[in-house]
C-alpha positions in Angstrom: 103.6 86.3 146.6 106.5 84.3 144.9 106.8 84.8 141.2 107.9 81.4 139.4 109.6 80.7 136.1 109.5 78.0 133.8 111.2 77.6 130.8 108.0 75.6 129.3 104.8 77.1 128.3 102.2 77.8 130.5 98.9 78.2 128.1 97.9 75.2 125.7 95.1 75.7 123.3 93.5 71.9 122.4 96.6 69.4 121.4 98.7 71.8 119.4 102.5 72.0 119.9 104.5 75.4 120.2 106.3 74.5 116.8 102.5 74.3 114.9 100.7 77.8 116.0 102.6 79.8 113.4 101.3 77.8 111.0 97.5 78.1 111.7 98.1 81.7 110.4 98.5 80.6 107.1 96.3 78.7 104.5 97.5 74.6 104.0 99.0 75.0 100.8 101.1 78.0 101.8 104.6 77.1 101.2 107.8 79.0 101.9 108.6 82.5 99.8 111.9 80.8 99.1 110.0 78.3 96.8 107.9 81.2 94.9 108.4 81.9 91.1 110.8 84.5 90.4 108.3 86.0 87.2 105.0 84.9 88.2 102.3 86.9 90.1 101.5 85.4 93.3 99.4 85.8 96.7 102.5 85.9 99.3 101.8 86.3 103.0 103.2 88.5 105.7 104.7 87.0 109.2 101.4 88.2 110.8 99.4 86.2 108.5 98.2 89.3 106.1 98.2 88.7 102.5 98.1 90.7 99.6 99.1 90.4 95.9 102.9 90.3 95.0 105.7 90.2 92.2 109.7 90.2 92.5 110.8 92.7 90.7 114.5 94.4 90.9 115.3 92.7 94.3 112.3 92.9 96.0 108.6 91.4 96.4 106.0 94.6 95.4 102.0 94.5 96.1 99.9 94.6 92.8 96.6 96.5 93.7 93.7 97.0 90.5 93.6 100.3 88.9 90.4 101.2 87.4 90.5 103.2 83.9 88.2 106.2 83.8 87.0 106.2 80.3 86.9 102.6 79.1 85.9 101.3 82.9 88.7 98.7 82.2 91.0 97.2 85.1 94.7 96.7 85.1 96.9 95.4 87.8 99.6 97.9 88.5 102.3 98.1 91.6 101.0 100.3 94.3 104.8 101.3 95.6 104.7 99.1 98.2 107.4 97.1 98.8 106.6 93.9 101.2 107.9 91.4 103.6 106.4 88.0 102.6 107.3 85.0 104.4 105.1 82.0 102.8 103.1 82.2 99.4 100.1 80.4 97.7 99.4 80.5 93.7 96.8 82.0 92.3 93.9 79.6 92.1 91.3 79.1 89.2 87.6 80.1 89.5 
């Protein structure tokens, strides 16, 4: 058995183009991290589609994860010492 090569792809899904399937990973309004904020909390989103809370700080986006305070049951968002990757970002959206 022959194996062939092509320099197209082989697997379609329904009408969408090569250039469009890295975008289904993301909500609509994503738009590109180079856009985002620089003081502003916002919901930024990996190249694998993950997404977490974010801020810039000192060079570098940081995820913001809720602390919980034992005696007054109050909750704070603090940096978790992760530093991430994001590639596209949404703002946060009121309830």
């Amino acid at each position: 058995m022959a194996l062939k090569f092509s320099d197209r792809p082989q697997v379609h899904y329904g009408n969408q183009s090569a250039s469009d399937m890295w975008r289904s990973r993301f909500p609509s309004d994503a738009m590109p991290i180079s856009q985002a904020p620089p003081h502003q909390a916002i919901f930024g989103y990996e190249a694998n589609g993950f997404g977490d809370w974010l801020h810039y700080r000192r060079g570098a986006y940081r995820r913001l994860a809720p602390q919980k305070d034992f005696r007054s049951g109050a909750i704070t968002w603090r940096e978790d010492g992760t530093r991430m990757n994001p590639v596209m970002f949404t703002m946060p959206r009121k309830k």
